[in-house]
C-alpha positions as CSV (number, residue, x, y, z in Angstrom):
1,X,171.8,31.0,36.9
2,X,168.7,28.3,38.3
3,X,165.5,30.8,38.3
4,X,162.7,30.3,40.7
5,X,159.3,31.7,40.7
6,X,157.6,32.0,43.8
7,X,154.1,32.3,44.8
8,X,153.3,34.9,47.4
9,X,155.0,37.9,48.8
10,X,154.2,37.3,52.4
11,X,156.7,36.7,55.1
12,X,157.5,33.3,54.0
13,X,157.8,34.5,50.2
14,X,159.5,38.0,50.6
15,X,162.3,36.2,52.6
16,X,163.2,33.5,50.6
17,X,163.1,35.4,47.4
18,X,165.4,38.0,48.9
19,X,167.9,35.6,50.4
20,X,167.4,33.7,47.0
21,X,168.3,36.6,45.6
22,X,171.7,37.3,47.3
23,X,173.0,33.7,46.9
24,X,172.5,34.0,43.4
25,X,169.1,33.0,42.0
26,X,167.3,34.2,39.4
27,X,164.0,35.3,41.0
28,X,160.6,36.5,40.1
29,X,157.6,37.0,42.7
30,X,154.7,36.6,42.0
31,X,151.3,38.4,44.2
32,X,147.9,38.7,43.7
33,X,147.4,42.1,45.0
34,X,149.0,45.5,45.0
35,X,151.5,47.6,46.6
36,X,150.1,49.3,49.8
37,X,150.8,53.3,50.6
38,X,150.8,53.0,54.1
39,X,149.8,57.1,54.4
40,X,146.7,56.1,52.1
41,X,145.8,52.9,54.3
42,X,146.7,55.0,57.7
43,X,144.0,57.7,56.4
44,X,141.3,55.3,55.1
45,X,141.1,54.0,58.6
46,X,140.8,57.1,60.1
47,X,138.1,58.1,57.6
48,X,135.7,54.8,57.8
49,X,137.4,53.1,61.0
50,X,136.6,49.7,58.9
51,X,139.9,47.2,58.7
52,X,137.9,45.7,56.1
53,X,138.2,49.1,53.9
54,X,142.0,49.6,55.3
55,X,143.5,48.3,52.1
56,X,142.9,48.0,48.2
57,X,140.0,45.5,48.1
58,X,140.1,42.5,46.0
59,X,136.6,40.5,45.7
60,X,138.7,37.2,46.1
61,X,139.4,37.1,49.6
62,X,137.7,36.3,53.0
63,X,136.5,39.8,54.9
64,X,135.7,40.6,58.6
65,X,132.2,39.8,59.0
66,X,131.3,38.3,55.6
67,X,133.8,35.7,55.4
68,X,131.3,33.4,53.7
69,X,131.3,35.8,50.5
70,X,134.4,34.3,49.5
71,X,134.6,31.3,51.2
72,X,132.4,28.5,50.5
73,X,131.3,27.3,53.9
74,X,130.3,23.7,54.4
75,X,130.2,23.7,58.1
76,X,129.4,22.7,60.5
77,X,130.8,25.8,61.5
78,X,132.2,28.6,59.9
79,X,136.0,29.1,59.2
80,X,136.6,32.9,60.1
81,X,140.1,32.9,59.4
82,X,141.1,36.2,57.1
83,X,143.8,37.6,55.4
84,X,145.2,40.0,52.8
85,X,146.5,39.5,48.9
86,X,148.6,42.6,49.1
87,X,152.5,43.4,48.8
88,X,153.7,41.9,52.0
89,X,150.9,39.8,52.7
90,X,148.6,39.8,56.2
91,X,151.5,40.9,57.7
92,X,149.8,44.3,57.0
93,X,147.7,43.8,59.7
94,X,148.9,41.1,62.7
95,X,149.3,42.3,66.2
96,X,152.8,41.8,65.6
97,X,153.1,39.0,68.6
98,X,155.9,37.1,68.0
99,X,156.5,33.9,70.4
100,X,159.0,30.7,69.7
101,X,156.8,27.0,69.3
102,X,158.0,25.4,72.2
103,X,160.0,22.4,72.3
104,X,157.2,20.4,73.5
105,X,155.2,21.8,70.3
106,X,157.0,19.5,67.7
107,X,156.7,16.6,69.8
108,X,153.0,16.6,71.0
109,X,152.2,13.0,70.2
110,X,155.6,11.7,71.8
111,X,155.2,13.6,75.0
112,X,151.2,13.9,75.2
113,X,149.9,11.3,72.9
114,X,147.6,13.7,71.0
115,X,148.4,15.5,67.4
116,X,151.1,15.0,65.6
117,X,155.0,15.3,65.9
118,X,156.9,17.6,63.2
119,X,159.9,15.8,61.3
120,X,161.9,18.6,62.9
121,X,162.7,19.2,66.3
122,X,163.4,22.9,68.5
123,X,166.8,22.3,68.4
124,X,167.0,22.5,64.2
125,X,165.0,25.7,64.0
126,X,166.3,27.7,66.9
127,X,169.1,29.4,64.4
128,X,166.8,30.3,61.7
129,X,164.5,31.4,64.7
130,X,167.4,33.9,66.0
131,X,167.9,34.8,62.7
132,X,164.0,35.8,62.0
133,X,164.2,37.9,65.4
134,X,166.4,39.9,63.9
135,X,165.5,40.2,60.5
136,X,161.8,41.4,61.8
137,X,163.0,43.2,64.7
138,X,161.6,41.9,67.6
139,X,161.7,43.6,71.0
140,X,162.7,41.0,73.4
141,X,164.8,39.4,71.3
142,X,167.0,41.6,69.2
143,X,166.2,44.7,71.3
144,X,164.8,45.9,74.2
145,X,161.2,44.8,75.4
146,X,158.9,46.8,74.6
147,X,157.5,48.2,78.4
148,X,154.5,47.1,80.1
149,X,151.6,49.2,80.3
150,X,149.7,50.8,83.3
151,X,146.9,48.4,82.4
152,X,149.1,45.7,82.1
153,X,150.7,46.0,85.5
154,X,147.3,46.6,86.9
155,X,145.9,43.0,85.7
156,X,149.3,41.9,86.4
157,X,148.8,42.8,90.2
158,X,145.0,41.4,89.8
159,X,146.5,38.4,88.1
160,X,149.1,37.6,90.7
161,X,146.4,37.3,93.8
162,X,145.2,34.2,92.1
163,X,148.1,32.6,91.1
164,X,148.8,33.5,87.3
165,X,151.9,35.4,85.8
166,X,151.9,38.5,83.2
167,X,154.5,38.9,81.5
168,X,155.6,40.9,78.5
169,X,155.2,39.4,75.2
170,X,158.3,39.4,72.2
171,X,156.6,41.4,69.3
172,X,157.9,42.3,65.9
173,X,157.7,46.1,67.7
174,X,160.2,48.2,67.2
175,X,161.0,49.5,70.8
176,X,163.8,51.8,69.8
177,X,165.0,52.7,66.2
178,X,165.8,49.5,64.5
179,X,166.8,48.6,60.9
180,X,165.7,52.1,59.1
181,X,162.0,51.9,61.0
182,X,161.1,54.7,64.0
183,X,160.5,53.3,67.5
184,X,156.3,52.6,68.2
185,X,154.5,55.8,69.4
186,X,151.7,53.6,71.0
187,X,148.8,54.4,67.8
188,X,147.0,51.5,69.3
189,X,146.1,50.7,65.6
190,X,148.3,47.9,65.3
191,X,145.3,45.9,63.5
192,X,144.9,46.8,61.2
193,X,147.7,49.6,60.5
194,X,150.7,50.4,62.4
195,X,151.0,54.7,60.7
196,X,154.7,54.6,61.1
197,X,156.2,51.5,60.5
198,X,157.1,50.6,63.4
199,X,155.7,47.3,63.5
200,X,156.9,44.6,60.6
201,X,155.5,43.7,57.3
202,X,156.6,41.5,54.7
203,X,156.9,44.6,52.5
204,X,160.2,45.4,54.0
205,X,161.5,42.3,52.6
206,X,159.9,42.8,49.6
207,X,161.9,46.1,49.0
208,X,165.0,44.6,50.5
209,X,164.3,41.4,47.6
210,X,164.0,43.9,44.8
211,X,166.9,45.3,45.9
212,X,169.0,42.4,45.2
213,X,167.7,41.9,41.9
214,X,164.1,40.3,42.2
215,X,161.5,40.9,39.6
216,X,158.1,41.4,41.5
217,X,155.0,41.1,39.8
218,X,152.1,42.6,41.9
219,X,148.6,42.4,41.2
220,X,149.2,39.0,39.2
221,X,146.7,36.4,39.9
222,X,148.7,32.7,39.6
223,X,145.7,30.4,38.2
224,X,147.6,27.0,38.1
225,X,150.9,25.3,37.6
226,X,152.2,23.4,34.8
227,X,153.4,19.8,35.0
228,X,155.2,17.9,32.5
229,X,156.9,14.8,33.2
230,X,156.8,14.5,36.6
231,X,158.1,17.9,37.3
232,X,156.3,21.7,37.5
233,X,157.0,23.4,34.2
234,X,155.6,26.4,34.4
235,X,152.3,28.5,35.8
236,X,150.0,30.4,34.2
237,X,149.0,33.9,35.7
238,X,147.0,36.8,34.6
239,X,148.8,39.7,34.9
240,X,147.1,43.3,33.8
241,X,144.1,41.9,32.4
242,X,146.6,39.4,30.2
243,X,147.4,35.6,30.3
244,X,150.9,34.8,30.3
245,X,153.1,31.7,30.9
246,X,156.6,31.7,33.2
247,X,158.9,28.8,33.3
248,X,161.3,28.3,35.6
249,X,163.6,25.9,37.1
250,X,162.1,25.9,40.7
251,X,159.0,26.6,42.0
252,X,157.7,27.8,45.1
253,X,154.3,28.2,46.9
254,X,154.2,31.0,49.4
255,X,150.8,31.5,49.9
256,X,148.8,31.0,53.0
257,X,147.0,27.8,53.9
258,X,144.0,29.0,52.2
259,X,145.5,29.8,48.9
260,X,148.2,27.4,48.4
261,X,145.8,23.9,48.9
262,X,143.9,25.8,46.6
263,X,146.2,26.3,43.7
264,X,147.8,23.0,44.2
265,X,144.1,21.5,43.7
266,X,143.6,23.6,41.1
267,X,146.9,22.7,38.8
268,X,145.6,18.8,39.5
269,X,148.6,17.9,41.3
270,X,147.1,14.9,42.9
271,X,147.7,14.5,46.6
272,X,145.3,12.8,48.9
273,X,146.9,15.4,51.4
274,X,146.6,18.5,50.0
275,X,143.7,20.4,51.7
276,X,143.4,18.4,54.6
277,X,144.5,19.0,58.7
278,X,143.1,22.8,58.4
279,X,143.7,24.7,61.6
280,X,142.8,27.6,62.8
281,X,143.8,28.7,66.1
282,X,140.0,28.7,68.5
283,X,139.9,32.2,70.9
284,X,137.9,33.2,73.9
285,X,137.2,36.9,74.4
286,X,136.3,38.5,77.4
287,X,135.6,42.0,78.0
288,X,135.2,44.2,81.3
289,X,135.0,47.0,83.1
290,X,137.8,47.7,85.6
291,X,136.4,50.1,89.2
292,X,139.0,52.7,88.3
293,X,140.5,54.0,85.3
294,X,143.0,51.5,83.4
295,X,143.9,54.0,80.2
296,X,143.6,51.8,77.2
297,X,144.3,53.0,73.7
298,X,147.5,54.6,74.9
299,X,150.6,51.9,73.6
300,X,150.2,48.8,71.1
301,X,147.3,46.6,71.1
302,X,148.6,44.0,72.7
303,X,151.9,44.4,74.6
304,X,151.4,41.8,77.6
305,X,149.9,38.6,77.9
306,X,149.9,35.2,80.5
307,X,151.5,31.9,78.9
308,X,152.4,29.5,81.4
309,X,149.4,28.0,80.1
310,X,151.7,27.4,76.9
311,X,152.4,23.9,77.4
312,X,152.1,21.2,80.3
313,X,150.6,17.6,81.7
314,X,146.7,18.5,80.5
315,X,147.6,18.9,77.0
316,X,146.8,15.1,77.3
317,X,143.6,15.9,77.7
318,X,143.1,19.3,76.5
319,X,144.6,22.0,74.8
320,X,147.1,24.7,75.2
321,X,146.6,28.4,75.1
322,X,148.2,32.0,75.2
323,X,146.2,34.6,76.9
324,X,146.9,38.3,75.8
325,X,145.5,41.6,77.4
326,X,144.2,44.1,75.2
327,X,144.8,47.9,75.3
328,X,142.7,48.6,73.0
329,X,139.3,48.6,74.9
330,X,136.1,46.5,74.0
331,X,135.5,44.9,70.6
332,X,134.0,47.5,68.5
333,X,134.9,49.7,71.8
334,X,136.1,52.6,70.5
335,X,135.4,56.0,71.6
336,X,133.0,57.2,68.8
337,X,131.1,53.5,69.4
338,X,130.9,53.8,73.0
339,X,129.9,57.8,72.5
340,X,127.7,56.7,69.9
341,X,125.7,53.8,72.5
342,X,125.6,56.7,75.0
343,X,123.7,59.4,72.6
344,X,121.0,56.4,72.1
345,X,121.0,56.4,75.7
346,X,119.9,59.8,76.2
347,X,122.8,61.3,77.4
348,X,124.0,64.9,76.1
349,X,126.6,67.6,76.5
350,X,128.4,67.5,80.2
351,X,126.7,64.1,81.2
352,X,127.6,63.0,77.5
353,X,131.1,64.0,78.0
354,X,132.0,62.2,81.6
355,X,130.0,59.2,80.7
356,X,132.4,58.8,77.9
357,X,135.2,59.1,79.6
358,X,134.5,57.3,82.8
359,X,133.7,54.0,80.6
360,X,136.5,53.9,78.2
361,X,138.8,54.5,80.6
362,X,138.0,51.7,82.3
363,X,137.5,48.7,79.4
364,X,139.5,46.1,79.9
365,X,139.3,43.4,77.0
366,X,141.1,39.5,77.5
367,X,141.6,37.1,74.8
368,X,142.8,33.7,74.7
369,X,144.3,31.7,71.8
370,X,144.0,28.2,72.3
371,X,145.6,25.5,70.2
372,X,143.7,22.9,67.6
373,X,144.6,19.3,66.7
374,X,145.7,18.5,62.7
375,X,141.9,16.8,62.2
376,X,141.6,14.7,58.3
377,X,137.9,16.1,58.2
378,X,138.9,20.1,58.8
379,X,139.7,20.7,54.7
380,X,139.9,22.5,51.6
381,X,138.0,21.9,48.6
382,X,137.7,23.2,45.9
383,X,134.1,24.6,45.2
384,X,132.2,24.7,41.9
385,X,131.5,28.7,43.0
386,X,133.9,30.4,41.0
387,X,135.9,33.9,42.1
388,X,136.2,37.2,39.5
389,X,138.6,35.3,37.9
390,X,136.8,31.8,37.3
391,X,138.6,30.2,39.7
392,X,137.1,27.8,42.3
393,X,136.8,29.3,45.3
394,X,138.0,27.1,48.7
395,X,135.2,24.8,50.1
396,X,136.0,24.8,53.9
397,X,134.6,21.7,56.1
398,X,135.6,23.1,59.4
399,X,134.6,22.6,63.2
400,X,136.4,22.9,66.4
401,X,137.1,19.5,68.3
402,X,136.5,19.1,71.8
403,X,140.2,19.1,72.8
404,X,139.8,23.3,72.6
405,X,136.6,23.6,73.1
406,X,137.7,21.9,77.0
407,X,140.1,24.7,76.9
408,X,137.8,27.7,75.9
409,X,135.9,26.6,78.8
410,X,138.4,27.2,80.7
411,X,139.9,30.3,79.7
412,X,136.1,31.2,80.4
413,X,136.7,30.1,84.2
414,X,140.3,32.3,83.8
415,X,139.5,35.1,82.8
416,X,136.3,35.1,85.3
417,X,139.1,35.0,88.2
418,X,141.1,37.6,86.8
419,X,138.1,40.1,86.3
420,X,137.0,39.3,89.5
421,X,140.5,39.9,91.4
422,X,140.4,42.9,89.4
423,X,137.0,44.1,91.1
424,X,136.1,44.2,87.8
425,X,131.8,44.6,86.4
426,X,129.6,44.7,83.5
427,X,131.7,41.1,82.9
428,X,130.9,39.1,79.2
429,X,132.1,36.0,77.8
430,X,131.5,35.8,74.1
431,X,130.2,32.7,73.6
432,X,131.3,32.7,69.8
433,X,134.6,33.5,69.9
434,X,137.2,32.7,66.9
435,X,140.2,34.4,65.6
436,X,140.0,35.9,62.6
437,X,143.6,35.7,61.9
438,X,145.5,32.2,62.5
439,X,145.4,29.4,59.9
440,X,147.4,27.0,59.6
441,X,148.2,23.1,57.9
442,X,146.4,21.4,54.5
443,X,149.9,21.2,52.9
444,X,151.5,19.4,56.0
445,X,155.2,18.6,56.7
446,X,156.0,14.9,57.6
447,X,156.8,11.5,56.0
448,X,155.0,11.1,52.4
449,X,152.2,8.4,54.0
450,X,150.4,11.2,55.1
451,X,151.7,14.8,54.1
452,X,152.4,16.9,51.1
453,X,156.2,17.6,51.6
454,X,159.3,16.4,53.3
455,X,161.2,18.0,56.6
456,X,162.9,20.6,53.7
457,X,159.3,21.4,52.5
458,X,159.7,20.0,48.9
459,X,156.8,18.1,47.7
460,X,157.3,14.4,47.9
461,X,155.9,14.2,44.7
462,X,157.2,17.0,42.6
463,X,161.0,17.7,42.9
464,X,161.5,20.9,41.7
465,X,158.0,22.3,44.1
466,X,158.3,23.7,47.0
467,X,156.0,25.0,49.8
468,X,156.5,27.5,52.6
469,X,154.4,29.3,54.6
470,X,151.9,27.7,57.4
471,X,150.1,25.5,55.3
472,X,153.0,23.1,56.1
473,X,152.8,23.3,59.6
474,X,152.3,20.0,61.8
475,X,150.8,21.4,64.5
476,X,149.8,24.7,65.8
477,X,151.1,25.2,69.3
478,X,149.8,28.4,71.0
479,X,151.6,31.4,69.5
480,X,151.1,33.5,66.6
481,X,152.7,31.7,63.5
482,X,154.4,34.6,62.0
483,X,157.6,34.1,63.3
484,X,157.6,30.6,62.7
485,X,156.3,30.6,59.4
486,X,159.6,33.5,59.2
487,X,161.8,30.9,60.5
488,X,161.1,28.0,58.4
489,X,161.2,30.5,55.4
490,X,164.9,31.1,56.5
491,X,165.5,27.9,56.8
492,X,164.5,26.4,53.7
493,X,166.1,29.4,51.5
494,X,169.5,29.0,53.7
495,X,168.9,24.7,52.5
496,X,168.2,25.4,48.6
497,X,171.8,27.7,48.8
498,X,173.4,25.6,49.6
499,X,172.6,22.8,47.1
500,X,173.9,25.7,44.4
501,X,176.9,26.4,46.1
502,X,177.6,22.6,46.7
């Protein structure tokens, strides 16, 4: 029986060891955090309203707000890309927005001259795609949609006099009792805790995984991996305080595009590749104040969005983008905040009390993901600043290229027209706006001239390595790249079974 250890019990990790796992491997994940209780993470936001003290904390990872602490940021701008070492990865806390790459996505240089084709096409992923629908549940796609809410449609109507379509978004939501998991209630906590469950994590392929027979060892910190011979031997991890060694006979990074350049670095595995082609995903926020009452903070956070903006001639000249609306008011909107503004205000008792109401009933928040280009100077390094374990933590050369920063302009102009339409006031355009959740590339797919594995994800230089997760993405698109990451997962573990059954 071949045994595989894997790196990382994300959505990437959690689904290959589990369908590993049924065809017959020996499996043993590995992760570098704990097990979550969602009732303890559910109350600690409801005690501190902090997503950064949501979870267990781990000094090794980037936080909202003080993503320099961990990262080692050499400019010249910050990366402020975060995630979670937990049981089921970030997936914790995503939106839950779960969109196809387009077809047009893995052929951007072909069709627009710019970027970088994958060495797959649309056409090779859409089973594995219909497949990851289902196994996350998303509504849209293997149930209903979700339904749009009364803010939607009422930026929907504004959005219509000026040419631009809303349209409900496939999420990773259940919309009706799906697989075990309750329909959403609408918490509008979605980042970072859906209470219930009714959104996906990686954590219910982690208990579906041990089910079949995996071994999972949580809060087990992978330093390096062993080579010998031109192959990976083994890995060394600290696990409860104590060293230990694990051989196996395959080996698979599932970590994020943070974490796996970083080990791979780390273990000396020379690559001129490995680290490079970072990408994050560039947003523009926009916040407002609709003339009547819109009633956010009443269904998901984001349940709508505009993206016939996805793809098109200007990506020749600039990038493409996904705009969502947000039902959950202003950043750092929430009731307490905005009752907290108003006390410093002067405001008291029944004045207090209408103010309150009368403004947060009418904030109306826009955001806008726009795509970046695989650029050789983005990177990872690794710094001589070491983490709690003495580990070098990731130098990050980062910086936005003016292919989305053409495009951030004009979401700026787009969501100005919207608002507007609207009869919207009290507009703002942040004018540093990044999302603190999308990273993607440094362990690129593609030919072995200039990437770090093949169209199957296997390393071009180790045969028994593999690497899921979006570190071996080619390109970025416009959507979320959970469900792609998912897909590509499926794909590669549905690839490796069938070498063992062949």
């Amino acid at each position: 029986m071949p045994k595989v250890a894997i790196v990382g019990s994300g959505v990437a990790g959690s689904l290959i060891a589990w369908k590993l796992a049924v065809a017959g491997f020996q499996v043993l994940l590995l992760e570098a955090g704990p097990a979550v209780s969602r009732g303890r993470a559910a109350s600690n936001f409801s005690e501190f309203e902090d997503p950064a003290r949501t979870y267990p904390s781990t000094p090794d990872q980037p936080r909202w707000g003080d993503e320099h602490v961990f990262y080692d940021q050499q400019g010249p701008e910050n990366f402020a890309a975060v995630y979670e070492k937990l049981v089921g990865g970030t997936t914790w806390h995503w939106l839950g927005t779960s969109l196809r790459f387009l077809a047009n996505d893995f052929q951007l240089r072909s069709h627009y001259g710019v970027g970088r084709d994958w060495p797959i096409t649309l056409s090779q992923l859409d089973p594995f795609y219909a497949e990851a629908e289902r196994e996350l549940g998303v509504a849209g796609a293997a149930m209903p949609a979700l339904q749009a809410t009364y803010l939607d449609q009422q930026i929907g109507a504004a959005a219509a006099t000026v040419g631009y379509r809303v349209e409900v978004l496939n999420a990773a939501r259940n919309s009706v009792p799906y697989a075990g998991r309750p329909a959403c209630r609408g918490s509008a906590t979605c980042l970072p805790i859906c209470p219930i469950g009714a959104k996906y994590d990686a954590s219910v392929h982690v208990s579906k995984a041990v089910a079949a027979g995996v071994e999972l060892w949580s809060s087990t910190q992978v330093q390096r991996l062993l080579i010998k011979e031109g192959r990976v031997v083994g890995l060394e991890a600290i696990r409860e305080g104590v060293s230990q060694t694990v051989d196996a006979d395959l080996f698979i990074v599932a970590a994020n595009a943070i974490e796996t350049p970083r080990l791979l670095l780390y273990s000396g595995l020379p690559n001129p590749h490995t680290g490079r082609f970072l990408m994050g995903m560039a947003g523009q926020v926009s916040q407002a104040l609709a003339p009547k009452p819109v009633w956010p903070f009443r269904s998901p956070q984001v349940v709508s969005g505009i993206t016939q903006f996805r793809d098109g001639a200007f990506r020749r000249r600039r990038a493409a983008f996904t705009i969502s609306i947000g039902n959950d008011g202003w950043p750092s909107g929430a009731p307490p905040r905005v009752a907290a503004d108003l006390i410093d205000q002067g405001l008291r008792g029944k004045a207090l009390s209408q103010a309150l109401r009368d403004h947060v009933s009418r904030q109306v928040l826009l955001v806008s993901n726009c795509e970046e280009l695989p650029r050789p100077e983005n990177r990872i390094c690794l710094s001589n600043k070491l983490d709690s374990h003495g580990i070098p933590r990731p130098r990050v050369h980062y910086k936005v290229g003016q292919y989305t920063k053409d495009s951030i302009d004009e979401c700026v102009l787009i969501h100005a027209r919207i608002f507007q339409a609207l009869g919207a006031n009290h507009i703002h355009h942040f004018e540093e706006s990044a999302d603190p959740a999308h990273l993607a590339g440094t362990c690129r797919m593609g030919p072995a001239a200039d990437s770090v594995v093949d169209s199957d994800l296997r390393s071009h230089d180790w045969p028994n390595l593999y690497v899921v997760g979006s570190s071996v993405f080619a390109g970025v698109g416009s959507a979320p790249p959970t469900l792609t990451i998912a897909a590509l997962a499926l794909r590669c573990a549905y690839n490796l079974a069938k070498t063992r059954s062949s």
